[in-house]
Residue, then its C-alpha position, 0 to 999 in steps of 0.5 A: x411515521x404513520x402505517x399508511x406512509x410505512x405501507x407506501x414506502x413498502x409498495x414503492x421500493x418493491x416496485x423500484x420506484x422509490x424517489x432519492x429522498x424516498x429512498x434516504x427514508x425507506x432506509x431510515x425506516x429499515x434500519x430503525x425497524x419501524x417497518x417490523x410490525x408489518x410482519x406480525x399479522x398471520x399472512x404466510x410469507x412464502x414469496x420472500x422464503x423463496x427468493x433464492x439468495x447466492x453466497x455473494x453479497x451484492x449478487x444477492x441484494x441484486x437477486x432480491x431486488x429483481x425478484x420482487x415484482x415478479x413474484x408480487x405480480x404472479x400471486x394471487x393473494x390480495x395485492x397491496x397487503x401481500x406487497x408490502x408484507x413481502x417487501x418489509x420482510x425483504x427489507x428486513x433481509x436486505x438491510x442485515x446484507x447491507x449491513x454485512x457489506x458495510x461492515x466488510x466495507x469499513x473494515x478494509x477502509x480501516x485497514x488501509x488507514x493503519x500502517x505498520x512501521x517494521x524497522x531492520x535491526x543493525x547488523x540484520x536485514x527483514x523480509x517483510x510479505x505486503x498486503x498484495x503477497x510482493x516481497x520487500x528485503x529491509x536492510x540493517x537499521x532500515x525503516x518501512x511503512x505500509x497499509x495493512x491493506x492497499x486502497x482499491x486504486x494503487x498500492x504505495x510503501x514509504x521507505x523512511x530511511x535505508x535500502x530495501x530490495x522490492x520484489x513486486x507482484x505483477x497487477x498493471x491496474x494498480x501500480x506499485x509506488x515507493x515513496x523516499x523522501x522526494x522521490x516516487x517510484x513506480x511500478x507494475x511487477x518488476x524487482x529494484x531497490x531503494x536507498x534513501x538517506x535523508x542526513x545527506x539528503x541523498x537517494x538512489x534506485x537500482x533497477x534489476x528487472x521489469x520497468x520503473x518510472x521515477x518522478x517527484x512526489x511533490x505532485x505540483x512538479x512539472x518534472x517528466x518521469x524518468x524511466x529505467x530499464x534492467x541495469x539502469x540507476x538513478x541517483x540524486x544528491x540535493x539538486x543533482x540528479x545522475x543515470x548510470x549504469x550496473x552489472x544486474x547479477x542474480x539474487x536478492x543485492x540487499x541479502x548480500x549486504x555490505x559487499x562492494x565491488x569498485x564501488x564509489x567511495x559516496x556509494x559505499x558510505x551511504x549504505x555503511x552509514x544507513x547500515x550501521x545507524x551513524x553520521x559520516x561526514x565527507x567531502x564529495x569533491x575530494x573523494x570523488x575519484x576513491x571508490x571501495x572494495x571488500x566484503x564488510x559483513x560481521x564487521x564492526x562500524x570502526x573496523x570498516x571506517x579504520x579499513x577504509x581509512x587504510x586503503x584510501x590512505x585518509x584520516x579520519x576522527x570519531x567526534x562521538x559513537x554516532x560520528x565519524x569524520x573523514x579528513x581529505x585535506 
């Protein structure tokens, strides 16, 4: 690129009249610093010196933009030369700014592509603080994925498998989504748990305070959400899907642990094999009128089966250390 076409993209972008494709080379030329040697005769550069810059970086490639004709326009130095030596060193300026924001720009893209995996040891729960300051309790042998930073437009967590207590920071213009399995749910600034266990293909959610609204994470479903209120629950098993209701008491449900308190007898399975990280097989039909009772926290995964054997009066067998078979006939 000649001076003569260098000098006239100079004088064009001072005066904002740079066409699009003008513009693409305007800043091909900055980022390449061919537009430097301008600089270099002995003309002071008073007028660029003393543009004001704010701290903030697209206040201060805006304040530069809108300060640059005016000043050109009020000296009275020799027009052109005085143009494009002002402009080339405000390019130069802007160009560093540009690629201060670009930086910060990839940077938060690269963030929300990298997810951290936290899973909960057995026997344990985790408190895990997100991006956005919410609070989410991961109970024994659970695992949660999140972005290390949340996209502009919403804030979503998968729950691969377990139970988790989510505390949620209030922003009602970026909802707040879990994700497990084939369920979504979402909310502005309320508290609820998750449970999902892809083995039985079986999840549910409580919720505790605030709103939620359940749908499909399929979004080609047509399927209206469902929305709960303090107290409601919502589970599915395979295709079945069923609301109930809950005595919403205080504190975090996921610290208490394995507590249960005329729980059904699939309930409390669910959470117990989730928990422990093994495979129990039951009949749903069979078992459906049993429920379970009891504080099972420090207990042994075989204590609470032969405990809840006992009082269901069942059998059980134990195939292998991962699996567990009730025998309701």
């Amino acid at each position: 690129m000649n001076n003569n076409r260098k000098k006239e993209l100079l004088k064009k972008f001072a005066d904002r009249t740079l066409s699009p494709s003008e513009e693409q080379e305007f800043w091909e030329m900055a980022s390449s610093s061919e537009h430097m040697p301008l600089l270099q005769d002995d003309d002071e550069l008073e007028i660029s010196q003393s543009i004001d810059i704010p701290h903030d970086i697209e206040q201060s490639l805006n304040s530069i933009k809108n300060n640059i004709s005016s000043k050109i326009s009020s000296s009275k130095k020799q027009p052109l030369k005085l143009v494009y030596k002002v402009a080339a060193s405000v390019a130069a300026v802007l160009f560093l700014f540009a690629g201060v924001k670009g930086f910060q720009y990839y940077s938060f893209i690269q963030d929300t592509k990298t997810f951290i995996t936290v899973e909960a040891g057995l026997g344990k729960t985790l408190k895990v603080i997100l991006p956005d300051s919410s609070v989410v309790t991961v109970s024994s042998g659970s695992v949660l994925r999140y972005p290390k930073a949340f996209p502009i437009a919403e804030r979503r967590v998968y729950l691969k498998i377990g139970e988790a207590f989510f505390e949620v920071t209030k922003n009602p213009k970026k909802p707040f989504s879990v994700e497990s399995g084939e369920l979504q749910t979402t909310a502005l600034g309320t508290s609820f748990t998750v449970e999902y266990n892809p083995v039985f293909h079986w999840g549910k959610v409580n919720l505790y305070t605030g709103k939620v609204a359940i749908r499909p994470t399929d979004k080609r479903s047509s399927r209206p959400a469902i929305l709960l209120t303090p107290g409601n629950a919502y589970e599915y098993l395979g295709t079945k899907e069923t609301l109930s209701t809950f005595d919403v008491e205080p504190g975090n449900p996921v610290e208490k642990g394995l507590v249960f308190e005329r729980a059904s007898f699939s309930d409390a399975i669910y959470r117990i094999a989730s928990w422990h990280k093994v495979n129990i097989i039951f009949d749903n039909v069979n078992t459906k009128d049993l429920s379970v009772n009891g504080d099972f926290k420090g207990r042994t995964i075989d204590e609470i089966i032969t405990t809840i054997a006992f009082i269901n009066k069942i059998k059980f067998t134990k195939t292998d250390s991962l699996t567990y078979t009730f025998m309701t006939k």
